[in-house]
C-alpha positions as CSV (number, residue, x, y, z in Angstrom):
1,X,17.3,-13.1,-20.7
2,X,19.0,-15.5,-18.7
3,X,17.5,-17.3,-15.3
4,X,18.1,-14.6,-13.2
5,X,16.6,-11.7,-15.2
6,X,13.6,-13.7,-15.3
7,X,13.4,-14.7,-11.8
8,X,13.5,-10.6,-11.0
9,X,10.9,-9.7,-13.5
10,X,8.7,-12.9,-12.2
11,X,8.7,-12.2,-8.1
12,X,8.6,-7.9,-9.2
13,X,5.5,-8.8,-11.1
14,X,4.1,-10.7,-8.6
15,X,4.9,-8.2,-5.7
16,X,4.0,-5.3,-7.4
17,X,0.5,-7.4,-8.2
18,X,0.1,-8.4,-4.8
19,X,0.7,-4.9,-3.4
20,X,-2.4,-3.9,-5.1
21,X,-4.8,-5.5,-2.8
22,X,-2.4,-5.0,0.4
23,X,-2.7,-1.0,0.9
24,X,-6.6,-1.4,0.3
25,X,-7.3,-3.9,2.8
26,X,-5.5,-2.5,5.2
27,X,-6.9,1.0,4.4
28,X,-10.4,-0.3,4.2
29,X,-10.5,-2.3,7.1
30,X,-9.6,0.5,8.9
31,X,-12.0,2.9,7.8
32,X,-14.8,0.2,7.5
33,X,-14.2,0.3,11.7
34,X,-14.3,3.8,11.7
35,X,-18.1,3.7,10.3
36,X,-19.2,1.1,12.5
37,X,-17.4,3.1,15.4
38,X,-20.0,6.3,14.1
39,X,-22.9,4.1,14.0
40,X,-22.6,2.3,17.3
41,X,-22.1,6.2,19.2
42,X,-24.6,7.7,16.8
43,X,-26.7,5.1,16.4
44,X,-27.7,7.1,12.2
45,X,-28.7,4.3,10.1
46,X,-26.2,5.8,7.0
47,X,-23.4,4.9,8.9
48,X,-24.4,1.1,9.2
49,X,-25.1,1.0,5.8
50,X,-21.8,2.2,4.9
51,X,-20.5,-0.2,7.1
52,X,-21.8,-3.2,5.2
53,X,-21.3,-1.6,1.5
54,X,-17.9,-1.4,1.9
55,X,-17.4,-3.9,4.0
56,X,-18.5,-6.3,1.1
57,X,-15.7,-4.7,-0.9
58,X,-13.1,-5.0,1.8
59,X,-14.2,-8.7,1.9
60,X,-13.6,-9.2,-1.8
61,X,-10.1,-7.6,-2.1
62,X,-9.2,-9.4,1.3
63,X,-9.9,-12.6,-0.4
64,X,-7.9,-12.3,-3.9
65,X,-5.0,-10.9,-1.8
66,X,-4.7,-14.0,0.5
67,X,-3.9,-15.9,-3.4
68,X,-1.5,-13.5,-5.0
69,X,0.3,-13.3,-1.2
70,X,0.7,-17.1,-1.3
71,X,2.1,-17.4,-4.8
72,X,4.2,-14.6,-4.0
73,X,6.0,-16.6,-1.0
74,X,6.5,-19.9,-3.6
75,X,9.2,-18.0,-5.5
76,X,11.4,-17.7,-2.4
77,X,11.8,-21.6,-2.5
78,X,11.4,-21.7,-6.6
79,X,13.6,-19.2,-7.9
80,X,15.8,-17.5,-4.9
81,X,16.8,-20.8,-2.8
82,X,20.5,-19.7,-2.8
83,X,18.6,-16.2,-1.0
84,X,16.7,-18.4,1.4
85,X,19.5,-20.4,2.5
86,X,21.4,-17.2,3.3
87,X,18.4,-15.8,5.0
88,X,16.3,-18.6,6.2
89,X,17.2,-18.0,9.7
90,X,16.9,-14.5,9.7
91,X,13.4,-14.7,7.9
92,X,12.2,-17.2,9.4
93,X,10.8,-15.8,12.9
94,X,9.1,-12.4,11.2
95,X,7.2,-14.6,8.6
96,X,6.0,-17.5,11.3
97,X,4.9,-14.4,13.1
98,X,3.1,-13.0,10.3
99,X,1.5,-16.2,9.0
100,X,0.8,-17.8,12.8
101,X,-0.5,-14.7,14.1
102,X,-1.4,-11.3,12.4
103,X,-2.9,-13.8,9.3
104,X,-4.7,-15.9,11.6
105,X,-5.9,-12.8,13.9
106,X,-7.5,-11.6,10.8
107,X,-8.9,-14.3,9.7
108,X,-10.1,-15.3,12.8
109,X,-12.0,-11.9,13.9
110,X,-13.3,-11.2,10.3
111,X,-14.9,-14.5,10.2
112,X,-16.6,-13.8,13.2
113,X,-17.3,-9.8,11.9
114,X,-18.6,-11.3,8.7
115,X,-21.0,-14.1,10.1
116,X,-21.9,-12.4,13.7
117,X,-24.4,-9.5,12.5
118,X,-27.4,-10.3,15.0
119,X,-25.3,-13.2,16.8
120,X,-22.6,-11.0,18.5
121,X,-23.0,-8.4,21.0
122,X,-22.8,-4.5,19.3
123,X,-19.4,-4.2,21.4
124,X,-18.1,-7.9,20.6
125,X,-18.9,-7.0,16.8
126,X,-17.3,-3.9,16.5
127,X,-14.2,-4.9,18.7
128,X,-14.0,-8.1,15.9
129,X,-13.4,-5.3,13.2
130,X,-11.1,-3.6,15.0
131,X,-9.1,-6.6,15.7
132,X,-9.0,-7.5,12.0
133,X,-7.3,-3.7,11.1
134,X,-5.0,-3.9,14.0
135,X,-4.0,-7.7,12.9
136,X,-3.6,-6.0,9.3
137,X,-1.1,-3.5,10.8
138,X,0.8,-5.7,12.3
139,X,0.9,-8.3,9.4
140,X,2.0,-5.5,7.9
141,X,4.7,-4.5,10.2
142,X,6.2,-7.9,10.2
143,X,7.0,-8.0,6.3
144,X,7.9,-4.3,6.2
145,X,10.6,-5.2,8.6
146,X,11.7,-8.5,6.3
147,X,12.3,-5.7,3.7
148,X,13.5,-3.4,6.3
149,X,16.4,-5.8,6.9
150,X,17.1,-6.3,3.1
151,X,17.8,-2.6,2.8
152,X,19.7,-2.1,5.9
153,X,20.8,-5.3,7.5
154,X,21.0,-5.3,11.5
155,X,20.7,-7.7,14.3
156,X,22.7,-10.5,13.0
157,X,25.9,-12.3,12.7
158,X,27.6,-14.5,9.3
159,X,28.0,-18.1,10.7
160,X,32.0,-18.5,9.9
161,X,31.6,-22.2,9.4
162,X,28.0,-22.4,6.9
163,X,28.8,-18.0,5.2
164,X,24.8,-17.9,6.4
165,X,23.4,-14.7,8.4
166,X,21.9,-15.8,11.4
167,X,20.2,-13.8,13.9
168,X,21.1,-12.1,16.8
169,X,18.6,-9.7,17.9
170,X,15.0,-10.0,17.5
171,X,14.4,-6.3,19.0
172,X,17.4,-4.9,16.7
173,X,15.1,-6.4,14.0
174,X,11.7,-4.8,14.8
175,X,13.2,-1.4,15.9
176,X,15.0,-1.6,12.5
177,X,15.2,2.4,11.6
178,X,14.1,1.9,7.8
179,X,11.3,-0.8,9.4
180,X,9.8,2.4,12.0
181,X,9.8,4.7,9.0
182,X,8.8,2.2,6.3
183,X,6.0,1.1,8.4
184,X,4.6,4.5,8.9
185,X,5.0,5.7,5.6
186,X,3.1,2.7,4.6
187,X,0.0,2.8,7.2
188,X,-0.4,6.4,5.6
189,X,-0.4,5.6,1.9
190,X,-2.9,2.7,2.8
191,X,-5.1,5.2,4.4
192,X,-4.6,6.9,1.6
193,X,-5.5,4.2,-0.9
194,X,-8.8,2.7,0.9
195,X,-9.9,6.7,1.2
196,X,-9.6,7.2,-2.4
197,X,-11.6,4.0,-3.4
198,X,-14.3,5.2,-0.8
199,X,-14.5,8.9,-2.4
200,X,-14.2,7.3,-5.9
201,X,-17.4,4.8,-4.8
202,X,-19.2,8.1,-3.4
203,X,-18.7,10.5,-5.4
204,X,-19.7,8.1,-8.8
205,X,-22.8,7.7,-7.2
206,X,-24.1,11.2,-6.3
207,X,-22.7,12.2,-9.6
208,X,-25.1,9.6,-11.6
209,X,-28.1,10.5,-9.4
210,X,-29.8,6.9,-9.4
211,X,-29.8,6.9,-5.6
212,X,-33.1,7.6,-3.5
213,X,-32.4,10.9,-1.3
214,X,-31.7,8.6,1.7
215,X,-29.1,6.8,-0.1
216,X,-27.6,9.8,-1.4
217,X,-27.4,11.0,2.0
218,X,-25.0,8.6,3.2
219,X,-23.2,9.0,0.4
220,X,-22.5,12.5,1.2
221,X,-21.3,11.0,4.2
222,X,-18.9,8.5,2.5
223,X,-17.6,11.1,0.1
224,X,-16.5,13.6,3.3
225,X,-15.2,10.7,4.7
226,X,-13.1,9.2,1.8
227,X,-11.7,13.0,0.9
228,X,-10.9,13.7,4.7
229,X,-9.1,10.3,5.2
230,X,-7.2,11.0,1.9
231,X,-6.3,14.4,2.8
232,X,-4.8,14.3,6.0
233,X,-3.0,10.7,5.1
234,X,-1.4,12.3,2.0
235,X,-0.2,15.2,4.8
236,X,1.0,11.7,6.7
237,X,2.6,10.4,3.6
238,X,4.7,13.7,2.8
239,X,5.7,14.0,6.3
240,X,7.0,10.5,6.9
241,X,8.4,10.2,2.9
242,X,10.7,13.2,3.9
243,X,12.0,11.3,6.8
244,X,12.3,8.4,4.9
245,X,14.4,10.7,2.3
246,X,17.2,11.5,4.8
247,X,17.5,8.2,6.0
248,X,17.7,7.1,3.0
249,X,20.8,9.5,2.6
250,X,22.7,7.9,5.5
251,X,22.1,4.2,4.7
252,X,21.2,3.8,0.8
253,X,23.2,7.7,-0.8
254,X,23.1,5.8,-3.8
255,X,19.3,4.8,-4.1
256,X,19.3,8.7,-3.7
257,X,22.0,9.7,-5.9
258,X,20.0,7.5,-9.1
259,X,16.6,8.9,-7.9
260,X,17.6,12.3,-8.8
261,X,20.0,11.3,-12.1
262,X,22.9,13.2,-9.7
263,X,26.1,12.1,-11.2
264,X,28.6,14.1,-9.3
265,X,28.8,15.3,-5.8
266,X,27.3,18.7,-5.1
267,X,27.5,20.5,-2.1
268,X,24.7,22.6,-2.4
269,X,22.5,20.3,-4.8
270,X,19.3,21.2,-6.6
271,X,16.5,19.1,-6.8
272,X,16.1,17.9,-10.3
273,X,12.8,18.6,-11.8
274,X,13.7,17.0,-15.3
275,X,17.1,15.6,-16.0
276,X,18.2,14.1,-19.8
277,X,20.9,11.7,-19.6
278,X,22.4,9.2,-21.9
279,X,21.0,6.3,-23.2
280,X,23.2,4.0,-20.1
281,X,21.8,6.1,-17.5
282,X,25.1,7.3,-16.7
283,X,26.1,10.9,-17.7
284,X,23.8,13.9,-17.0
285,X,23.1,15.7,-20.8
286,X,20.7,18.0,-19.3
287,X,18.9,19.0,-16.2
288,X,16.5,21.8,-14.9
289,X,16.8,21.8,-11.0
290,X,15.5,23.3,-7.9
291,X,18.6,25.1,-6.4
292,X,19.7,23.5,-3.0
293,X,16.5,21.6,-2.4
294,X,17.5,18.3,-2.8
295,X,20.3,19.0,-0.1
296,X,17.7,19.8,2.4
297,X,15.5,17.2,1.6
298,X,18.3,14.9,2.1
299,X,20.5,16.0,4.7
300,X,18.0,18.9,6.6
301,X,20.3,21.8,5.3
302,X,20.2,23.9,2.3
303,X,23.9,23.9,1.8
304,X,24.5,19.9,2.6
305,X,26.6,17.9,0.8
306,X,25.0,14.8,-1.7
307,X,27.0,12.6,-3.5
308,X,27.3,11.5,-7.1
309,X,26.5,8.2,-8.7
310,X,30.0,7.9,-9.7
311,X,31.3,9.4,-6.5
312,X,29.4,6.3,-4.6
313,X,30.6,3.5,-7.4
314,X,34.5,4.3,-6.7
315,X,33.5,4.0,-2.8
316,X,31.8,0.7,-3.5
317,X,34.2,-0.7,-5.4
318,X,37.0,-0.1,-2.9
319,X,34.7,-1.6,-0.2
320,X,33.2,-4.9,-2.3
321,X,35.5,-5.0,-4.9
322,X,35.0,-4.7,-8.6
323,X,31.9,-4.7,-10.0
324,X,28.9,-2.2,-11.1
325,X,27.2,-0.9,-8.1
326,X,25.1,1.2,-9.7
327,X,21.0,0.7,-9.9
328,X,19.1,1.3,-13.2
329,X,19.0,5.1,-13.6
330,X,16.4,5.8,-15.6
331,X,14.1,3.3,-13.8
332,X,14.8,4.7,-10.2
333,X,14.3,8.3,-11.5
334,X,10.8,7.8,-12.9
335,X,9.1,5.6,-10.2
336,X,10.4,8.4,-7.9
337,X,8.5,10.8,-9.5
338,X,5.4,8.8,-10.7
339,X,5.0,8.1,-7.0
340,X,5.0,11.4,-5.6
341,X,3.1,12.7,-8.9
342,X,0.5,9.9,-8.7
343,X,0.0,10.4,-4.5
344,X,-0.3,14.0,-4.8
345,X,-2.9,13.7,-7.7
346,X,-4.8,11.7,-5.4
347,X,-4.6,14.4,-2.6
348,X,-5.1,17.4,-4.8
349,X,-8.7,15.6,-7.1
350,X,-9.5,14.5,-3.0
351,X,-9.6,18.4,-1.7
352,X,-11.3,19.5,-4.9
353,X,-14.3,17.1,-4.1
354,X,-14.9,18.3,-0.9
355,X,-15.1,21.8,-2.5
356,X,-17.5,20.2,-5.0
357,X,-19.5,19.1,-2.0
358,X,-20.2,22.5,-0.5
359,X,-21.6,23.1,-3.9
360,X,-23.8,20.2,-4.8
361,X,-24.8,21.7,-7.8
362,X,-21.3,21.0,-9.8
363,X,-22.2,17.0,-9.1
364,X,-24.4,17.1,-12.2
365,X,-20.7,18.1,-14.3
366,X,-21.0,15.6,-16.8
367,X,-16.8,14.9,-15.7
368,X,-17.5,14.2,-11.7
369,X,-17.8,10.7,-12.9
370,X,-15.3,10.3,-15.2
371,X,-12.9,12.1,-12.5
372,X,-14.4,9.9,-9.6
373,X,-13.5,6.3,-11.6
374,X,-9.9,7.5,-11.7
375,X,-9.1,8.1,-8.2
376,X,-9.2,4.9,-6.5
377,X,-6.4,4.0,-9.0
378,X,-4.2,6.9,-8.0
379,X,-2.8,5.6,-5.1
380,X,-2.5,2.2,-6.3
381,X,-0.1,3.4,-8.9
382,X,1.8,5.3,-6.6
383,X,2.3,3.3,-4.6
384,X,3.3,0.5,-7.4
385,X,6.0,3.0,-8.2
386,X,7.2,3.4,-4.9
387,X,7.7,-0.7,-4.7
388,X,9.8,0.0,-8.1
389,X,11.8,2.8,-6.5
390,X,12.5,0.7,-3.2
391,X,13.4,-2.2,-4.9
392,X,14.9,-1.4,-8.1
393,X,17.3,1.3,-6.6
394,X,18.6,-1.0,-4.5
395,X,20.1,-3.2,-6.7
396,X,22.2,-4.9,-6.8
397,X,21.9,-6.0,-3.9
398,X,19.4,-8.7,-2.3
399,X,20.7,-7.8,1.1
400,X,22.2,-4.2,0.9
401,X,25.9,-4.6,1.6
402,X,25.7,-8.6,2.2
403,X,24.5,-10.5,-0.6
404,X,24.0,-10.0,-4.2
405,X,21.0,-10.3,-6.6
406,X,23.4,-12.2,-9.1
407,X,24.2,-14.6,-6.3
408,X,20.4,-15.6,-4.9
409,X,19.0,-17.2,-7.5
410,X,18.2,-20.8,-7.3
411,X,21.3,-23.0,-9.1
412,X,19.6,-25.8,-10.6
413,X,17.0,-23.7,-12.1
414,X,16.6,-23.0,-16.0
415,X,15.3,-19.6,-17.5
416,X,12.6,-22.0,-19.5
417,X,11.4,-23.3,-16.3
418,X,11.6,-19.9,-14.8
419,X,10.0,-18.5,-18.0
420,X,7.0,-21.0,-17.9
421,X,6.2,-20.4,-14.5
422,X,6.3,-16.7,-15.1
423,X,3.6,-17.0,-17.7
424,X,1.5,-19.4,-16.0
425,X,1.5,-17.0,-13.3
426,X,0.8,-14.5,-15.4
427,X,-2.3,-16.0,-16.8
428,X,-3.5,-16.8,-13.0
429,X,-3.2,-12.9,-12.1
430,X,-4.8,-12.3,-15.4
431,X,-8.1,-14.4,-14.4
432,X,-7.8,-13.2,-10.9
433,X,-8.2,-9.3,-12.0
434,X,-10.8,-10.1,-14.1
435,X,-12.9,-11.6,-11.0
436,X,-11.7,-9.3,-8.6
437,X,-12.7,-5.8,-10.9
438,X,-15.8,-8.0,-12.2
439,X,-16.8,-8.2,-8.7
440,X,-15.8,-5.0,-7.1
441,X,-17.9,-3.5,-10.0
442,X,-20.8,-5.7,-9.2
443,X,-20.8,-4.6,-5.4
444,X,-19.9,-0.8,-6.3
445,X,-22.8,-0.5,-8.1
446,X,-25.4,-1.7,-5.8
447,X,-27.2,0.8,-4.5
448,X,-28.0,0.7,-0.8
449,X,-32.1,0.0,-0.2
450,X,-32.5,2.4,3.1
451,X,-35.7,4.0,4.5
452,X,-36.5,7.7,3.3
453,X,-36.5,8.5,6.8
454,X,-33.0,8.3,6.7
455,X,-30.3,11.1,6.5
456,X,-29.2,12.3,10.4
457,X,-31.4,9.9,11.8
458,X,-30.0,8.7,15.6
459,X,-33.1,7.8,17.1
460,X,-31.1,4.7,19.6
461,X,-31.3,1.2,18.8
462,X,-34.2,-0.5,21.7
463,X,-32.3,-2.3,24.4
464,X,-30.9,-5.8,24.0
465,X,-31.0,-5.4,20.2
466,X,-28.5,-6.4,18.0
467,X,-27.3,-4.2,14.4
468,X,-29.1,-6.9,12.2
469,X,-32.0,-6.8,14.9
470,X,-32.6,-2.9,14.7
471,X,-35.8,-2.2,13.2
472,X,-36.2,1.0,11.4
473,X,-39.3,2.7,10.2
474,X,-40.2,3.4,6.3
475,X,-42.4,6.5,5.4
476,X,-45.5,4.4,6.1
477,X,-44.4,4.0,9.7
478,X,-44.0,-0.1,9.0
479,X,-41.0,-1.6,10.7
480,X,-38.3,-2.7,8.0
481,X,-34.9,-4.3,9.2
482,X,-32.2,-3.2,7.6
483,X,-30.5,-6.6,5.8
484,X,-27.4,-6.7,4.2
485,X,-26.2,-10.3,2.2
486,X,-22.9,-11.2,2.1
């Protein structure tokens, strides 16, 4: 492989690694401020200690993300400096905005969340959580409209003089179509995500039945909670990925054309549940379709027209000139499916726990653990497939329309260098997985130390007390703070 090729595989690596941690710290920050909400208005002591055991976890996977995000923003300068010279002043604004502001915003407030139990006012401290998953949002925002304007380029101008994009209109930007529904399709498959690892935590503890009653209490709590929150944000995430499909039609028909292996035109078209084509990913052999559902998932109406992969290459040649237009196939097909199958895995095993929770007796099934350890990595893997799909089908392009992959990579660079760094980053994410799932295990396990007392407890905190102040009573009547170490 040549320079190029290894630049791709090197910064997909990377993304797709960093993307691991991303969806779970936005989706756990979020719900981690949803149990603090229920403690502060019910004042039930499960609700705090839910708080703090997940919030240790957020903490953790917050941390290792902050790395892999930073190596990730290297390989702009390393390997893709023709790319960043081209889009350096389009980029530039959005990613000062994200670094400057959303990444110190969460910082900022979950420094003070982390180190202000029993300093901070109960309001101050829960508003400093809640300023950390809005800041995640936004951070969020901001890079899903750098990718936004990769995959449908608006708000700018080519400088005549330098051939460099230059922007035009910061609004055009952030109102970006593909941003607005990128952006929500994304807050709901990181709800999604950070509900799954909750219901995956909660549901391997009541199924191993180590817990004292109390404990297993709020774990009930956590495992309604985790299914719920993955539930209703797998409803968000089929609602806002249909959207997404028929935008995707108008801007990208290709992306959708090699997503579902359709060659030719069709006018119906069926959606393709399995299609076998030939070994260059460009000739159908055999399919087994859904008659005319792909046309309304892609255009709204069971008779619309799609078009074919070779349809779209003769268009694209007469509008960029000769060349080979056409995404890898095969790859575009599969991620497309592995992240829907994968999501709505996730949602389905989610709405069987909660059944299993109306009926506590099927917790002793000697597979309610096996099951719960292979949910929280569901989602991740959908939505690692997704990143594939997004990506991959839009090759090969760098800037859909604009600028080619072939043409971004950095001139002066060799594919030793490129293929050296690549394994030294490799090795680095290698060490960094084994900390991070060596300590996520460590802090999974734990199981939290609460009075027996506990369970719908709401008896109010006394006046003037802070959370890390509130004294709670054991079954000897003897007052016992609650004390979490982070």
């Amino acid at each position: 492989m040549g320079a190029v090729d290894l630049a791709r595989w090197q910064f997909g690596i990377t993304t797709v690694y960093h993307f691991l941690f991303v969806p779970l710290s936005i989706g756990l920050s979020a719900i981690v401020a949803g149990l603090q909400t229920a403690w502060f208005v019910t004042r039930a002591r499960r609700y705090l200690t839910l708080t703090k055991f997940f919030g240790k976890i957020f903490i953790i996977n917050f941390a290792v993300g902050i790395v892999t995000g930073l190596i990730q923003e290297f390989q702009f300068g390393m390997n893709w400096s023709a790319y960043s010279r081209f889009v350096g002043d389009i980029f530039g604004v959005p990613l000062a905005i994200e670094g400057l502001l959303a990444f110190f915003l969460e910082s900022t407030f979950l420094g003070l969340w982390v180190f202000g139990w029993d300093r901070l006012p109960r309001v101050v401290h829960l508003g400093c959580i809640w300023l950390v998953a809005i800041g995640t949002q936004i951070s969020a925002y901001v890079i899903l409209s750098v990718n936004a304007w990769m995959q449908h380029p608006v708000g700018y101008r080519i400088d005549p003089a330098t051939g460099r994009a230059e922007l035009t209109d910061f609004t055009a930007l952030l109102t970006n179509p593909v941003a607005i529904e990128a952006g929500l399709h994304t807050a709901a498959a990181c709800l999604l995500t950070g509900g799954a690892l909750v219901a995956g935590v909660a549901f391997w503890h009541l199924a191993r039945s180590h817990a004292t009653e109390a404990a297993r209490v709020a774990f009930r709590t956590a495992a309604k909670v985790g299914s719920g929150v993955v539930v209703v944000a797998a409803l968000g995430v089929v609602v806002t990925g249909d959207l997404m499909m028929k935008l995707m039609t108008q801007l990208q028909p290709m992306k959708v054309a090699a997503a579902e292996g359709l060659f030719d035109t069709e006018q119906p078209a069926g959606f393709s549940l399995l299609t076998l084509g030939t070994a260059d990913g460009r000739r159908e052999l055999w399919s087994f379709r859904f008659p005319d559902l792909l046309s309304f998932l892609a255009t709204g109406s069971f008779t619309g027209k799609v078009e074919g992969v070779n349809q779209l290459q003769e268009k694209a040649v007469a509008a960029f000139g000769p060349g080979d237009y056409v995404p890898n196939v095969p790859v575009t097909y599969w991620s497309f499916r592995l992240m829907i199958g994968f999501g709505l895995l996730a949602a389905f095993l989610a709405l069987v726990g909660l059944l299993v929770l109306r009926k506590p007796g099927l917790l002793a099934n000697r597979w309610v653990p096996r099951v719960a350890l292979t949910v929280p990595f569901l989602p991740l893997l959908a939505n690692s497939f997704g990143w594939l799909f997004t990506e991959g089908g839009r090759q090969p392009w760098l800037a859909y329309g604009l600028f080619q992959t072939a043409d971004g990579a950095s001139p002066g660079t060799a594919a030793w260098q490129v293929a050296v760094s690549l394994a030294a980053f490799t090795v680095v994410y290698g060490v960094l997985a084994v900390v991070e799932l060596g300590l996520l295990r460590r802090v999974a396990r734990q199981v939290p130390d609460l009075p027996p007392d506990d369970g719908d407890d709401a008896e109010p905190a006394p006046p003037g007390r802070d959370p890390g102040d509130r004294a709670d009573r054991d079954a000897d009547g003897a007052d016992r703070p609650i004390t979490f170490a982070y």
